[in-house]
C-alpha positions as CSV (number, residue, x, y, z in Angstrom):
1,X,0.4,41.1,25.1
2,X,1.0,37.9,27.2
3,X,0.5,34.4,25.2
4,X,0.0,31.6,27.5
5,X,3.1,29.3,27.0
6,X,1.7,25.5,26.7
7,X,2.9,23.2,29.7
8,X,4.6,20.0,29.1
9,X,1.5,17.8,29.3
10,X,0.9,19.8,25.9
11,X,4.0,19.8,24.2
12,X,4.1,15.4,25.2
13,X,0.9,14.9,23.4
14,X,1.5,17.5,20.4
15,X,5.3,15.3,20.1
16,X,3.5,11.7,19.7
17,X,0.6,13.5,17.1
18,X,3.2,15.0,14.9
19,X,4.6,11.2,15.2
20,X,1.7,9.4,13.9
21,X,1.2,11.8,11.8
22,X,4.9,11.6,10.3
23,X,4.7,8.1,10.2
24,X,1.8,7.7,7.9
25,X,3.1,10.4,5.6
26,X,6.1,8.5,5.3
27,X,5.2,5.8,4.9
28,X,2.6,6.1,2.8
29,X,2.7,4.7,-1.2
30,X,2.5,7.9,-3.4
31,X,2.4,10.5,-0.3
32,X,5.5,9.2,0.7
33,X,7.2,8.0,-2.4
34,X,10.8,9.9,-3.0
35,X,9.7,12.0,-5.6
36,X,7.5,14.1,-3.5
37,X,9.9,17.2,-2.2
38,X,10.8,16.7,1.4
39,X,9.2,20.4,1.6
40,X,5.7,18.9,0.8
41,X,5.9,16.5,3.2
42,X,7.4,18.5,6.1
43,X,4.3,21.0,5.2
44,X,1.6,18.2,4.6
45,X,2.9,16.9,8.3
46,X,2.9,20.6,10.4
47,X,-0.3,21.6,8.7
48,X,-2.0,18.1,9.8
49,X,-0.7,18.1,13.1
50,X,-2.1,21.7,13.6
51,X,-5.5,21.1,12.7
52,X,-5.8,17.7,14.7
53,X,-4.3,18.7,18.0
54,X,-7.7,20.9,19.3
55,X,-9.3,17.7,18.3
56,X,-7.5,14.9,20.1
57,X,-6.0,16.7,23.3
58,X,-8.9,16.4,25.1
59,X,-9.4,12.9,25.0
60,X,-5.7,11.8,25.5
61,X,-5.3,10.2,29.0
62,X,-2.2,11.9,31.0
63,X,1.2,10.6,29.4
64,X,3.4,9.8,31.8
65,X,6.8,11.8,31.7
66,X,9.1,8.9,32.7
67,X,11.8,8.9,29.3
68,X,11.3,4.8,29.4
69,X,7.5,5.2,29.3
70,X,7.2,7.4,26.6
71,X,10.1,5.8,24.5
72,X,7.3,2.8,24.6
73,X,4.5,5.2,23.8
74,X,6.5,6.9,21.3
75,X,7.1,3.2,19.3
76,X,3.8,2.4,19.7
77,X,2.7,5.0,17.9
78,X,5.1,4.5,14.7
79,X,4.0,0.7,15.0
80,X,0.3,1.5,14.6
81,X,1.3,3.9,11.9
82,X,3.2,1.6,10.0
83,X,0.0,-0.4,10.4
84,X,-2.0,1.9,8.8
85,X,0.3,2.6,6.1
86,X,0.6,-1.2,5.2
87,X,-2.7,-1.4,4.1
88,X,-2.3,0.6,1.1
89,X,1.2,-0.7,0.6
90,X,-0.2,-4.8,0.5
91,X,-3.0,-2.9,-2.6
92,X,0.4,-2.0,-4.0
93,X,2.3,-4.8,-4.0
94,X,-0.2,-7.0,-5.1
95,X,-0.6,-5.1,-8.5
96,X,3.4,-5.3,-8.2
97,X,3.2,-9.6,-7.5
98,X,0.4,-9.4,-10.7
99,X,3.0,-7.6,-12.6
100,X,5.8,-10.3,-11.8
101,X,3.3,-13.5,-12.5
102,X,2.6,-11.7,-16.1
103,X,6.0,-11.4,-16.7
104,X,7.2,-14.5,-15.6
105,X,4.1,-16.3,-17.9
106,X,5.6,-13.6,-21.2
107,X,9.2,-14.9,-20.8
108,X,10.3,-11.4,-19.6
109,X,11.4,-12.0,-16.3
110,X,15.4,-11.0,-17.7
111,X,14.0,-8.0,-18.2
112,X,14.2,-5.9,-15.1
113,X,14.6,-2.4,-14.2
114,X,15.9,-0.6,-11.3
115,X,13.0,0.3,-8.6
116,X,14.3,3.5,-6.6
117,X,11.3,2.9,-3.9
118,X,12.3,-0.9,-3.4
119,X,15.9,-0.4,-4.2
120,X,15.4,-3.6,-6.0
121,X,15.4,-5.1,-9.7
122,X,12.0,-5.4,-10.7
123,X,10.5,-6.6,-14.1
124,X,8.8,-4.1,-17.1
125,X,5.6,-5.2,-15.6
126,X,5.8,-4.2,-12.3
127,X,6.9,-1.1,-13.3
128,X,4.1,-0.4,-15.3
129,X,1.1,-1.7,-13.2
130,X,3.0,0.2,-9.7
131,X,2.9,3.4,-12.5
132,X,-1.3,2.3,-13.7
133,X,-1.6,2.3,-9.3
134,X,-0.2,5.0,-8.4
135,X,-2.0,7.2,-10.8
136,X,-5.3,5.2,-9.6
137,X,-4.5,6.0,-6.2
138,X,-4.5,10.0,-6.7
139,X,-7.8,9.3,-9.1
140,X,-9.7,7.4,-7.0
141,X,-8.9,10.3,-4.1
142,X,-7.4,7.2,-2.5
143,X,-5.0,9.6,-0.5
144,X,-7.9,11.8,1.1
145,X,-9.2,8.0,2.4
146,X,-6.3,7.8,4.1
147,X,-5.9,11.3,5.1
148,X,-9.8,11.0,6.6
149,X,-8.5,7.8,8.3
150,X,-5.8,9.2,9.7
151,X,-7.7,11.8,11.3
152,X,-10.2,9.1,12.4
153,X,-7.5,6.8,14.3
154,X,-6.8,9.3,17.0
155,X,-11.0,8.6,17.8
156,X,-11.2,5.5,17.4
157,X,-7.7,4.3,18.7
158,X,-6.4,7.3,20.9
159,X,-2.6,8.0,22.5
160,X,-1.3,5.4,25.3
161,X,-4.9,2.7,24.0
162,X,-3.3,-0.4,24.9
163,X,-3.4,-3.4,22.1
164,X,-6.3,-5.8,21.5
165,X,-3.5,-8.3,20.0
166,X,-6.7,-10.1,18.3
167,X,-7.1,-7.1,16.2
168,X,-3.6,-8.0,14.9
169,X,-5.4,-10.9,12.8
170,X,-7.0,-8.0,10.4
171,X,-3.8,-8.3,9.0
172,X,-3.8,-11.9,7.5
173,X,-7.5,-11.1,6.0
174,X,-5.6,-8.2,4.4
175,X,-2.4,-10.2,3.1
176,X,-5.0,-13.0,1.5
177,X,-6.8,-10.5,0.1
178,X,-3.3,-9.3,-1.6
179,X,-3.1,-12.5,-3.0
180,X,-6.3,-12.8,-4.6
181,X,-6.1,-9.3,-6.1
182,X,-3.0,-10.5,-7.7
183,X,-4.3,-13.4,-9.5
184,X,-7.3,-11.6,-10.3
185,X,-5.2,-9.2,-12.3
186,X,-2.8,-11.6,-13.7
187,X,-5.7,-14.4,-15.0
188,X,-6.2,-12.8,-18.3
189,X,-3.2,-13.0,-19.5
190,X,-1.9,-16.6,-17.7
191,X,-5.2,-18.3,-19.3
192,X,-4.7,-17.3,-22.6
193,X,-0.5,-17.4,-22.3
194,X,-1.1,-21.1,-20.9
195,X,-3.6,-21.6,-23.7
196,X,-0.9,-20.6,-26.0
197,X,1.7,-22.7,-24.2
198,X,-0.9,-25.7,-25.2
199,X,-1.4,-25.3,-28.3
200,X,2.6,-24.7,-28.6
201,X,3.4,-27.8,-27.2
202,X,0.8,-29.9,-29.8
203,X,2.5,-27.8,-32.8
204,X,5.8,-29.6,-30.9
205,X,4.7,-32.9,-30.9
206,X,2.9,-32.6,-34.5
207,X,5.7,-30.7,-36.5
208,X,9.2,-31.4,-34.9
209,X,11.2,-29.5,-37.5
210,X,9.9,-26.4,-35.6
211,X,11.9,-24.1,-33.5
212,X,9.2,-24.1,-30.7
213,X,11.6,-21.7,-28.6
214,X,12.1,-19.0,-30.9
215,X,8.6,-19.1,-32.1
216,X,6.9,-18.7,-28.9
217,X,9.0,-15.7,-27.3
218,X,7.9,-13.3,-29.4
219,X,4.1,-14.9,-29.6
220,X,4.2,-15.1,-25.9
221,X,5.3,-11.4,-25.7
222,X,2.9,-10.1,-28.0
223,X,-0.1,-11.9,-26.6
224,X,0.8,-11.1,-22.9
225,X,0.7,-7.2,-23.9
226,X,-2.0,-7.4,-26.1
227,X,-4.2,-9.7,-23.1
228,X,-2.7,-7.0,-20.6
229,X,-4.5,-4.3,-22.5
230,X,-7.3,-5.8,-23.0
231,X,-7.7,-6.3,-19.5
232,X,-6.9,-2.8,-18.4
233,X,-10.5,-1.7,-17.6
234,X,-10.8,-5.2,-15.0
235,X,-7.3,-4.3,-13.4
236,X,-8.7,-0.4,-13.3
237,X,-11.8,-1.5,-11.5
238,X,-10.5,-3.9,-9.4
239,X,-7.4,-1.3,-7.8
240,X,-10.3,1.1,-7.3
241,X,-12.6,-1.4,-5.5
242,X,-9.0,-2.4,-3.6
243,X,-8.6,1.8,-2.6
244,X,-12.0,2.2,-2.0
245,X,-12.1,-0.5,0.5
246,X,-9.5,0.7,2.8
247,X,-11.9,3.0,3.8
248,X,-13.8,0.2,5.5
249,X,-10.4,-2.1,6.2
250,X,-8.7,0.6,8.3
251,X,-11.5,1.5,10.7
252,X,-12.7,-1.5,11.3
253,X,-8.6,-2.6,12.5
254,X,-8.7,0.4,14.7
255,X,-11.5,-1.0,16.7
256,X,-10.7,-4.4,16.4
257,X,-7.1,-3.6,17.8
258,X,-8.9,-1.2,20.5
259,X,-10.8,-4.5,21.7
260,X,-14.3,-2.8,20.1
């Protein structure tokens, strides 16, 4: 029995799918993070790529053959998903940047541990809030968002669409948004640390013999985790609203960089 070998028009658009799609994966938060097994990935990515290709080759235009032209094709489709991927990674840093604030406030800013995903020193509290996210990301079914999303973005920004560079401004609503999740995390603990820090600096002024400095480490320590804590359900319900809205972020920058 014959099968019908697929032509090179084929084999080009089945190339820059398995891109995207390899891209994403990659780059991805927890999808992508080094302890997930190459295998898992590699699998993840062929199995993807299989069951979106009867779905997207009919509406790709004809990709031109010309090696320059699809080098430019080929980059624009790691570019968009890189796009896509930062989304979730700006959710992640900005439980990361609440982390930092919290520890700065606590005095624990020596404190630091090796991060294998940043390659960087990052505080205790990092640590743990990236840990708290991650594990809200796979609760929250964050990662079949993205998965849907990914699916989506061939329909609603297909192979060779050129650029709607205004859609690039999503981004800066996205980064502000970082920002505020940040602070929103990290104001439980900085109100009552700087409350502390008040009443610290009165017990200064009013009783010099004291040691303010070796007093307030270990008060500022113990409050900062005990406020942290405290505060777990707020920083738990405001990562899931964070997740849950990339469902309605990473659309609407498809069409908005489409020109819809």
């Amino acid at each position: 029995m014959d099968f019908p070998w697929p032509d090179i028009q084929q084999i080009t658009v089945g190339l820059l799918i398995l891109l995207r799609i390899s891209a994403i994966i990659i780059l991805l938060p927890v999808l992508g993070h080094q302890l997930v097994p190459t295998q898992v990935k590699t699998g993840m990515i062929v199995v993807l790529t299989v069951l979106i290709y009867p779905l997207v080759y009919d509406k790709v235009t004809l990709i031109p053959l010309d090696p320059v032209a699809f080098a430019a094709i080929a980059i624009q489709e790691i570019l968009i998903a890189g796009a896509l991927a930062l989304f979730a990674q700006l959710v992640f840093s900005a439980s990361q940047f609440a982390g930092q604030l919290i520890s700065f406030q606590m005095g624990m800013t020596v404190a630091n541990v090796f991060d294998p995903v940043t390659r960087s020193q990052q505080s205790v509290i990092s640590q743990l809030a990236i840990t708290l996210a991650m594990l809200l990301w796979i609760i929250t079914g964050a990662h079949r968002i993205f998965i849907h999303a990914m699916i989506e973005s061939f329909t609603l920004f297909p192979i060779d669409q050129p650029w709607s560079f205004p859609g690039l401004l999503t981004f800066t609503d996205a980064a502000s948004n970082m920002f505020v999740l940040s602070l929103k995390i990290a104001a439980p603990v900085m109100l009552l640390l700087l409350l502390v820090f008040i009443a610290l600096g009165l017990l200064s002024r009013a009783v010099p013999q004291i040691q303010v400095f070796f007093v307030s480490f270990p008060l500022t320590v113990g409050l900062g985790l005990f406020a942290f804590a405290l505060g777990m359900p707020a920083f738990i319900l405001l990562m899931n609203d964070a997740f849950i809205g990339l469902s309605v972020q990473v659309p609407l920058f498809l069409r908005h960089l489409g020109g819809n």
